[in-house]
N, C-alpha and C positions, 0 to 999 in steps of 0.2 A: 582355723585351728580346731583338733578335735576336742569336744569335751570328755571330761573323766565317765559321765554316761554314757555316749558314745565308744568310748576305749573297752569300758566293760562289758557294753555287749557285743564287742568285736572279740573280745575273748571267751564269751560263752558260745558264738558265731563255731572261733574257733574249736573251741573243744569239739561241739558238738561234730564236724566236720572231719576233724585229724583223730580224737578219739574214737567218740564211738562209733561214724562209718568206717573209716578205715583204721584202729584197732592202733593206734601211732604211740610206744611207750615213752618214744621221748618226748612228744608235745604233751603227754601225761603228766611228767616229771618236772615238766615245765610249767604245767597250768594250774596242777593242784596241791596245796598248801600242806605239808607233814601232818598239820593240825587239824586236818581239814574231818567233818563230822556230816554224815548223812542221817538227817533226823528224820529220815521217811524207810530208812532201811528196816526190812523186815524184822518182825523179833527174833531172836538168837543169831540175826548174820550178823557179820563184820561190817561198821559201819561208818568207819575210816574209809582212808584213800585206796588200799588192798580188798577190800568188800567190794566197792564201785568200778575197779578196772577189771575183777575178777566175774560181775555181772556181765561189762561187755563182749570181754576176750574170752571166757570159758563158757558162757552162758548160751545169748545173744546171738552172737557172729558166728559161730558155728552152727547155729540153729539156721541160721538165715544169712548164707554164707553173702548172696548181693547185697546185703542191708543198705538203704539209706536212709536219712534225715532232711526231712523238709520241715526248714525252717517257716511258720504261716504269720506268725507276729512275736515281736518281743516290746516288755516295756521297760523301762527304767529309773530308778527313784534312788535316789541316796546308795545305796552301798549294794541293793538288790536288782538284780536283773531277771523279769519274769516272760518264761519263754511256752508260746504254743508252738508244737511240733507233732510232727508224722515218724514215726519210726517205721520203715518198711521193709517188707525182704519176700521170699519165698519160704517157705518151710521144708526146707530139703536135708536138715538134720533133726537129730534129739531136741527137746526143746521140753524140759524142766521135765523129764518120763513121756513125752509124748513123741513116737515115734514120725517121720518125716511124712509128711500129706502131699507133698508139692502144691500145696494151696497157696495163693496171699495173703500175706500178711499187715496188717496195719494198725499199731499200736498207736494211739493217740496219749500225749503228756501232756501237763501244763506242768512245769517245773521255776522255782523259783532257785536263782545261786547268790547267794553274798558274797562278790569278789573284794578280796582286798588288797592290794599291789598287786593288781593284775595276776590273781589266783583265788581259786574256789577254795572258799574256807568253811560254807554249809552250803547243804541243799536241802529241799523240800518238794517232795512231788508227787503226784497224783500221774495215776494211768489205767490204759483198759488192758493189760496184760492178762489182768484173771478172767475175762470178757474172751480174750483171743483164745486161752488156755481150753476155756469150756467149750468155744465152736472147735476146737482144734479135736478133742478126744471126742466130738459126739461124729467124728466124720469113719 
């Protein structure tokens, strides 16, 4: 029998998988809470569930049209699931002013998500995006 630990990190598994490699709005709608709050979102972005789809699908994925996500470890504790991951792709589009390099790319996260019935209701995360941003425009 699965535990409720286990369940939750099969749905952050999920997300990571259905959303943000391949861009899925209905496993979106499915996984993440109305109320749902990104307490790591930039200052002045949107930092609801519309800020967070609009990073992957507007941002992201078009920057790095192959993207994927490798999952390296997840932990889990009460209500939070803490995930180390690879975000990867090529850079073969815009990516936040930076025109396309064809170089690789490899964002490194550690992100933490508070699922609650089997839905992200926070997140919190850490990444090298500004890291990949500056080797990106010194090329």
């Amino acid at each position: 029998m699965e535990t409720q630990l286990e369940k939750n990190k099969a749905v952050v598994k999920r997300f990571n998988l259905e959303v943000i490699e391949q861009g899925n709005l209905e496993s979106f709608k499915e996984l993440v809470n109305e109320q749902f709050i990104n307490r790591t979102a930039p200052e002045g972005a949107d930092n609801g569930p519309q800020g967070m789809i609009y990073t992957f699908n507007q941002v992201l994925r078009p920057a790095l049209p192959n993207l994927k996500v490798i999952i390296h470890q997840q932990i889990a504790e009460g209500d939070l699931v803490t995930t180390h991951k690879t975000i990867t792709g090529t850079h073969y589009g815009l990516l936040m002013g930076i025109p396309a390099t064809g170089k690789k790319v490899n964002i490194q996260v550690i992100d933490i998500v508070r699922v609650v019935n089997g839905k992200y209701i926070e997140h919190w995360g850490m990444n090298t995006l500004s890291a990949v941003l500056t080797q990106l425009s010194r090329t």
